[in-house]
N, C-alpha and C positions, 0 to 999 in steps of 0.2 A: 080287144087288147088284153095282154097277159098283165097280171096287177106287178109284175116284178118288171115292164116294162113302164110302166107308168110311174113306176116307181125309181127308175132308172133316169129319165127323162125330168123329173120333178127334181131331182139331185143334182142333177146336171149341169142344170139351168139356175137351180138356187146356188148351187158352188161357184159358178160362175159371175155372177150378181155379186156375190160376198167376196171372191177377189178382188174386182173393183171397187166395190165400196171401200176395203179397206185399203189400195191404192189413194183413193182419194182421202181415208182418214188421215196416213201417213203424210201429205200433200197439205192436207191442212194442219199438223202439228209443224211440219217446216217452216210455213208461214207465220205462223205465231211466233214459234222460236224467233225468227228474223227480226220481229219488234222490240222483243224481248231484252233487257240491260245487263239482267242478274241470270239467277238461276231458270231453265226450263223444265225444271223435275214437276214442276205442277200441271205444264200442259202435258206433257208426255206422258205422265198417269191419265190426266184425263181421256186422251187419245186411246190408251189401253182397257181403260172403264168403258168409251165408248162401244170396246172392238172385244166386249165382256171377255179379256185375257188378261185382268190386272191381276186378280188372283195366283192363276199358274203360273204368268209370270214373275211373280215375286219368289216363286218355288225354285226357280230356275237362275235367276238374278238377286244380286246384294243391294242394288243400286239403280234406279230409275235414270235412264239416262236417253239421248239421243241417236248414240251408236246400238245400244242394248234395246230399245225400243224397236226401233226399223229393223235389225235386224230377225229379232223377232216377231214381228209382224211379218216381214218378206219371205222370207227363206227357212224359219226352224222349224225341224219335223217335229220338235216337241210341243209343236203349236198347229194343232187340225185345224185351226181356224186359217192359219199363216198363208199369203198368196201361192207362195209354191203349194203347199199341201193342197188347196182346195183347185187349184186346176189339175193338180195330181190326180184328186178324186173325181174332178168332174170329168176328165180324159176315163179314168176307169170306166166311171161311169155310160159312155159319150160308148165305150167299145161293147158292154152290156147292152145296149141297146141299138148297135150299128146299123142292121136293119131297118130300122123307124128313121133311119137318118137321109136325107140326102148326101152327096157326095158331096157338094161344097160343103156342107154345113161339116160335115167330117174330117175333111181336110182342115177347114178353117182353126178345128177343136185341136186336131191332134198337132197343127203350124204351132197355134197359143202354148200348148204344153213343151214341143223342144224349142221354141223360144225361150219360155221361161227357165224352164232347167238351165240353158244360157248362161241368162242375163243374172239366174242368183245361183248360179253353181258354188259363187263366195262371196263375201262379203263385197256390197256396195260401198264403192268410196260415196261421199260424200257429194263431190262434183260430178260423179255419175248417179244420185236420186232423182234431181227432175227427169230426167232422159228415161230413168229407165220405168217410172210411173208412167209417163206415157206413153212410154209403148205398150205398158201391162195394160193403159184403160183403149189402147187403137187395139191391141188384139182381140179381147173380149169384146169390144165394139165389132170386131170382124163374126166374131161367131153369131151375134144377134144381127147382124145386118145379112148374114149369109139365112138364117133361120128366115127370118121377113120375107126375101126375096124368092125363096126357093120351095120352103115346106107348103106343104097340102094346108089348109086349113079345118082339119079334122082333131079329132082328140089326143091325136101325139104332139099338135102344136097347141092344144089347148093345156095340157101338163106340162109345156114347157114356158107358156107365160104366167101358169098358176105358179111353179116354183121362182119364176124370176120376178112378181110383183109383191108375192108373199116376202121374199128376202129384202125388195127392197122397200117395203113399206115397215120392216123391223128396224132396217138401218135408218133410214132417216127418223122414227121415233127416238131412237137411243140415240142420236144429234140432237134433237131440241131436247133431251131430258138432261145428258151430261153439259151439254156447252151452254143451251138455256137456265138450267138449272143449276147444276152440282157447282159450276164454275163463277158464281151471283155470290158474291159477300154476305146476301144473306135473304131468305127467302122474302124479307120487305123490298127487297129489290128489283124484282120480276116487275117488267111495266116499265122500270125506271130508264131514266138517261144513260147510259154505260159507253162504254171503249167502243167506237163504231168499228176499231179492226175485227174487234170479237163478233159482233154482227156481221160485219161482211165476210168473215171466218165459216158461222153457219153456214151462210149461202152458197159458198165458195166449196163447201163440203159436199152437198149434194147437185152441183152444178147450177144452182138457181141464181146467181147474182145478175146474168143479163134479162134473163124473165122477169127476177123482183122490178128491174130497173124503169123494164119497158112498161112493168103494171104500174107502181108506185112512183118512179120518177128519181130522183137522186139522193133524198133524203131516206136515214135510216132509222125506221121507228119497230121495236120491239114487237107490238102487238099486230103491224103490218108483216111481220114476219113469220110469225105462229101464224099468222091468217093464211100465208100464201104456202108455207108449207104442211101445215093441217088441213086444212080444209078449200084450198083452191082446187078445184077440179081440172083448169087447165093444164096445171103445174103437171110434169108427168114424173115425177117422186115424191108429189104430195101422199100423206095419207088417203086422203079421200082420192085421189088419182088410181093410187093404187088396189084400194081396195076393189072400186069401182071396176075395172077390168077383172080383178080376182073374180068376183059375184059375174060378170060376164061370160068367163071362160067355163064357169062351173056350170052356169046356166045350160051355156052349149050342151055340155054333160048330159043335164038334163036330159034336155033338150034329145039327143043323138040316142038315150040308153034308157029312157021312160022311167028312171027312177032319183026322187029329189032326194039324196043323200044329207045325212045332217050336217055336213061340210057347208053345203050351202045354205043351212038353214041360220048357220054362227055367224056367216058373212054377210047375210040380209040383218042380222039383228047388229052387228057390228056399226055398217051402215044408218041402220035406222034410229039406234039409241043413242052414238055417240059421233055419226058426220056428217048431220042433219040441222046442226048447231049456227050459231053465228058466233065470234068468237069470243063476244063478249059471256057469252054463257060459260064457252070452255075456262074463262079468267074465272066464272066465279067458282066452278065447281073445284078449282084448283089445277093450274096444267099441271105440275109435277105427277098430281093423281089419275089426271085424265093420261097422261103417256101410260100411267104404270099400268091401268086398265087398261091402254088398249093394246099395249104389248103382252101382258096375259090373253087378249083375247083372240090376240095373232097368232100367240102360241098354242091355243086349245085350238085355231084350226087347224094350223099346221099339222097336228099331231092327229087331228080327227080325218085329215084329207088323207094322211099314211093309212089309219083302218080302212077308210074308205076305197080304199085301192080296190080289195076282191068284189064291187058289184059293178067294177067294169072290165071286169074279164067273159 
């Protein structure tokens, strides 16, 4: 494999990942809003803290707001991160690497892209946001369900689930960090009693609230939450879910190309040091610090798995 196809394929699949996630961040800042009496400038920040575009966006905008938020999150090119952009890039992406593809899988990619052009060619009214989230998270669903059914199970499909479990194991971290943390009155409060919307808000972010249900039952306890999205292995957007397959696909690598890349060597230690825990430990070591580790540690793979490209050529 050419390292500019693996490289291709890795983008692809994490671009893809990160449009939906931030489908469902905007999905869960609606929600909230709906509870909400007074102002929603504070979830709406957080939603964009989440979706690390608070910054630029304040460059861009006077004003935090619900219209200015989604629409920057969906549609504005001055936001790479933004759902248009990022199927934009994963479609570029998706045609750099046509060859490694199957036909469904290509159809399905390039269907997602003139759909969305679509659906945000202009501004979403308001009573068209649910509808048009889910068709962003069915079409994206279509590409990975086309991927599953139809690719080889070789090293093109191996770089397409290392970019889609890397992204989402950054997103769901930066969920318990901002809605766990940033959004707690005050760091004595982590553990505590709080708004069961906000809890059920988390889970509802990364699609876990019927899983929490079926594991835990109807009540909502904080530490039962960090447990099932840190470190449940079942969960499939848990951290430890995630990485778990990362360390898998890479293995294959391995495995296929007779050389252990230090890619794999950050994700066994990742693994070993900090999802090996129970969760009382992660309380003490401090969750806000254990996310901040392990999202550094996400990010030196990510970035080591890009060098690592040329010893699989």
């Amino acid at each position: 494999m050419l390292g500019k196809t693996a490289n291709g394929l890795f983008w692809m699949y994490r671009l893809l990942e990160r449009a939906e996630n931030t489908a469902r961040l905007i999905e869960t800042g609606e929600r909230i809003a709906l509870t909400r009496l007074g102002s929603t400038e504070d979830e709406w920040r957080s939603v964009l803290q989440t979706a690390s575009s608070l910054e630029a966006f304040e460059e861009h905008y006077d004003e935090v707001s619900r219209e200015n938020a989604t629409d920057w999150l969906l549609r504005s090119k001055d936001n790479p991160s933004s759902v248009l952009s990022s199927i934009t890039a994963a479609r570029q992406n998706a045609r750099m690497v046509r060859t490694a593809l199957t036909g469904e899988v290509w159809e399905a990619m390039n269907g997602t892209y003139m759909a969305s052009k679509e659906m945000l060619g202009r501004k979403v009214r308001e009573r068209d946001l649910p509808n048009v989230l889910g068709r962003i998270r069915q079409r994206t669903g279509l590409v990975r369900g086309a991927t599953h059914g139809t690719m080889l199970r070789n090293d093109i499909y191996d770089f397409a689930r290392i970019g889609t479990f890397l992204e989402r194991a950054d997103n769901t971290a930066r969920i318990i960090d901002v809605k766990y943390y940033v959004l707690l009155p005050s760091v004595s409060s982590v553990g505590s009693a709080v708004d069961n919307v906000q809890w059920e808000t988390i889970l509802r972010s990364v699609s876990a609230r019927g899983g929490f249900r079926m594991t835990y039952g109807s009540s909502i306890d904080p530490r039962d939450i960090a447990q099932f999205l840190v470190l449940d292995r079942r969960m499939p957007r848990s951290l430890a879910f995630c990485t778990r397959k990362i360390r898998a696909n890479l293995g294959y690598l391995v495995s296929d190309y007779g050389y252990r890349a230090p890619a794999f060597t950050k994700v066994v230690h990742l693994e070993s040091a900090y999802l090996s825990y129970d969760i009382d430990a992660v309380f003490d070591y401090g969750l806000h610090e254990y996310i901040q580790k392990t999202l550094g540690l996400l990010y030196d793979i990510g970035r080591q798995i890009e060098i690592d490209y040329r010893f699989y050529e």
